[in-house]
N, C-alpha and C positions, 0 to 999 in steps of 0.2 A: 504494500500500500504506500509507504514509505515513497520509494523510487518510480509507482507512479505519479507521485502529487510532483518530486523532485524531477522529471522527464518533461511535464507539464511545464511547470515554471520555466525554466529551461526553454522551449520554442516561446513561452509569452515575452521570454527578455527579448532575445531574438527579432520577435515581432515589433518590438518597443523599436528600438535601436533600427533596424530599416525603415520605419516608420517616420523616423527623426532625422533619417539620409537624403530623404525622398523630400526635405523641406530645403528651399534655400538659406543660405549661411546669414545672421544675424550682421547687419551691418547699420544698425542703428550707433553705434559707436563710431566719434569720429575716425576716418581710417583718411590713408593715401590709395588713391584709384592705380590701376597700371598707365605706364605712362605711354602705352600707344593711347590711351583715350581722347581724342580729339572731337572737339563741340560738335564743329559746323557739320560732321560725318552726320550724326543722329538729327539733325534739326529738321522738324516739320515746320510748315506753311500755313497750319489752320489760323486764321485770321491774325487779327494783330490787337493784341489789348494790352493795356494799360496795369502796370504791378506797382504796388507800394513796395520797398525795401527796407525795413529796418532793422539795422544793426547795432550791435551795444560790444563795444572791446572790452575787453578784460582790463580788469586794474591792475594785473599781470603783465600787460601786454610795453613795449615801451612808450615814453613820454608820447610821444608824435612819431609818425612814420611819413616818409617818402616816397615807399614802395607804389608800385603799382598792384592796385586789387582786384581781376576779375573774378568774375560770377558766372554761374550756370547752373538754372534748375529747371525743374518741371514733372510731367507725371509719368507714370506707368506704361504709357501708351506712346513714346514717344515725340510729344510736344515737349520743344524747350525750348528756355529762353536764356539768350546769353549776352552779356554784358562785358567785351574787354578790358573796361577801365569803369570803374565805379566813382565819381566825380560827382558832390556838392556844389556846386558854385557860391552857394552864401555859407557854407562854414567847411571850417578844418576837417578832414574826416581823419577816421581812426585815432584820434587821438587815445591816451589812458582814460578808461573810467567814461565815455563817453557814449553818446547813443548819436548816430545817423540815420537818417531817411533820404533814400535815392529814389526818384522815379526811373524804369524801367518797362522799355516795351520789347513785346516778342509776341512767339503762338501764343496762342489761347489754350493756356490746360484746363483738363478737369480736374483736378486735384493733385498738387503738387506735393511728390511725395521723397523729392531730394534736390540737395542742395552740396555745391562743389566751389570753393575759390583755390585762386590760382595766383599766387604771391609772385612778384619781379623785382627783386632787391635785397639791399644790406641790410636796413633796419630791424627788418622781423616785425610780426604783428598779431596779437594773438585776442580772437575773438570768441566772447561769451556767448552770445545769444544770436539768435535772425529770428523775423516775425515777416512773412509775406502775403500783404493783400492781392488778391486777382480781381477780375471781373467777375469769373464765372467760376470760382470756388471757395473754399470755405478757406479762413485764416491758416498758415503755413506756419508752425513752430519748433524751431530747430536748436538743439543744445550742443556747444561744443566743448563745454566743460570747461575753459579754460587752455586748451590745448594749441601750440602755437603751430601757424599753417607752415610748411615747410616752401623752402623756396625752390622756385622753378619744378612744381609739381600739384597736380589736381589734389585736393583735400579736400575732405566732407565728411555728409552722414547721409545714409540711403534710406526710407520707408519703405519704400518698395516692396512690394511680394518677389517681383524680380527686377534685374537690371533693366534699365529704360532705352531697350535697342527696338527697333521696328523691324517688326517678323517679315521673316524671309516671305516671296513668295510661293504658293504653295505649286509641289511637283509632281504627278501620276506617280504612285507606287508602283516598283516593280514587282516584276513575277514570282523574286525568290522570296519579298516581303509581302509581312503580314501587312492586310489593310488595316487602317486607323480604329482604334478601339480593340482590336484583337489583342495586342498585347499585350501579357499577363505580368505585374506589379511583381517585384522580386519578392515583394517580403510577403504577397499574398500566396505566392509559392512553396515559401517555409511554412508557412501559417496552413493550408493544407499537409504539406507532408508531417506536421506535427500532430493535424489533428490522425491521420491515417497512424501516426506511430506510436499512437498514445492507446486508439483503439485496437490496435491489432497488441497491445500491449497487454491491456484490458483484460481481453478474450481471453488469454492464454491465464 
């Protein structure tokens, strides 16, 4: 009885842990993107609306910075919006301890579910918070902990379910493959062969 309850558990972890494979990797944490990632490759053309930007630096970050700041976010779905240089014209940006508001236009997302800058200089500059209004979706709230952007490299934090690339076009399966939906889920694989080895365990 033992070493069936033990057999059992045994394919449910199994089950657990492919189950948790089959998810993509948490990137809610500020990270560095790869550095083939370039904007303009993924950018759609759905209209053109109007973004609030507000950003607040870190009391961390230094006094003022020089640097150049861009920006790049958007949704799931491949709409973004990118910004080279992030420019105030009535106040200092990024200074220590400060909060900024940039207008920004680009696509139109539906909900903006990451956010990436992209540091150009010696100063360094290291940002606490972003807050982004749309048109056509709900407030954008992004935390970077305090964590300083790296320079000459994409830095962010992702929501996302998945990365924000626009799906390939679709292609006739061939004849050695299965057509779509036929394909059986690795771990729903274990997950039968445990329940067959538990029963045939059973029996005996």
């Amino acid at each position: 009885m033992t070493a069936h309850y033990s057999l059992l558990l045994c394919f449910a972890f199994i089950f657990v842990v492919l189950s948790k494979a089959d998810h993509p990797s948490n990137r809610v944490q500020p990270h560095a993107l790869d550095q083939s990632f370039s904007p303009g490759l993924i950018q759609q053309t759905v209209g053109n609306c109007a973004y609030t930007v507000i950003i607040s630096t870190s009391c961390l970050s230094p006094k003022y910075t020089t640097d150049q700041i861009s920006v790049v976010f958007g949704d799931a779905f491949g709409n973004q919006v990118f910004d080279p240089k992030l420019i105030n014209p009535f106040t200092a940006s990024f200074e220590q301890c400060s909060t900024n508001t940039f207008q920004v236009t680009g696509s139109c997302s539906l909900q903006i579910c990451y956010i990436y800058f992209y540091r150009n200089g010696t100063n360094g500059w290291i940002p606490q918070s972003v807050k982004i209004y749309g048109s056509f979706s709900s407030p954008a709230l992004f935390f970077f902990n305090s964590t300083d952007v790296p320079e000459g490299q994409w830095y962010g934090t992702d929501k996302c379910q998945h990365f924000p690339t626009a799906p390939p076009p679709p292609s006739p399966p061939s004849p050695t493959s299965s057509a779509p939906g036929q394909q059986i889920p690795g771990w729903l694989v274990y997950l039968i062969l445990g329940i067959i080895a538990t029963s045939t365990f059973s029996f005996y």
